[in-house]
C-alpha positions in Angstrom: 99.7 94.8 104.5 96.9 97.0 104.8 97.3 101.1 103.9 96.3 101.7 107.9 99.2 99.3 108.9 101.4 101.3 106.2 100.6 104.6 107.6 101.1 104.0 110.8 104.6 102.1 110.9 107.1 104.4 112.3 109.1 104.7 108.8 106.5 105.8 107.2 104.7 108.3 109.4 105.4 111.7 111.3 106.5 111.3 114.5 103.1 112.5 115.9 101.0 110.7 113.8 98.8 108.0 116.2 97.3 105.3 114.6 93.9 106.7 115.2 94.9 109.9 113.1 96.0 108.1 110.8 92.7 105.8 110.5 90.8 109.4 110.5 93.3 110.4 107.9 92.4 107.7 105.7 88.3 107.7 106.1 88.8 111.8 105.8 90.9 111.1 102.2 88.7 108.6 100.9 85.1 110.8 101.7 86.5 114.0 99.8 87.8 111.4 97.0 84.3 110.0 97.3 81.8 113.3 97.7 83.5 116.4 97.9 80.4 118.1 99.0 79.5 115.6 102.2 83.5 116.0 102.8 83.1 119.8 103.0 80.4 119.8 105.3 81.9 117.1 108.1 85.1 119.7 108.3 82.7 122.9 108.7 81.6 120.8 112.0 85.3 121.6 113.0 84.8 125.1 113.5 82.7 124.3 116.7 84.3 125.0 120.0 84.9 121.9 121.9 82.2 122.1 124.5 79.6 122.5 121.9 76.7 120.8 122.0 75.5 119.5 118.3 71.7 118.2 118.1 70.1 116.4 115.0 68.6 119.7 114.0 71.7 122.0 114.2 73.9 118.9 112.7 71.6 119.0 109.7 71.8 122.7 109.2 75.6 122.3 109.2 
């Protein structure tokens, strides 16, 4: 069993958790584990509001 398959089974999970949040979850975990600084910079990109529109340039300033 894989850790996706493990984090999404219902016993092991919160109730709201999809199995693409948990698949986010797990690349999210493993890039901060792996490079805290690139893992810092992908959440910044979170304090966009939804319609935003994100082009190469602006992406690399972020």
């Amino acid at each position: 069993m894989t850790r996706l398959e493990t984090v999404s089974e219902p016993h092991h999970r919160r109730k709201e958790e999809t199995h693409l949040e948990a698949c986010l979850n797990l690349s999210l975990n493993a890039l901060r584990d792996d490079d805290t600084e690139v893992w810092q910079n992908f959440v910044w990109l979170g304090v966009l509001p939804d319609d935003a529109i994100v082009a190469a340039p602006m992406a690399a300033t972020l």
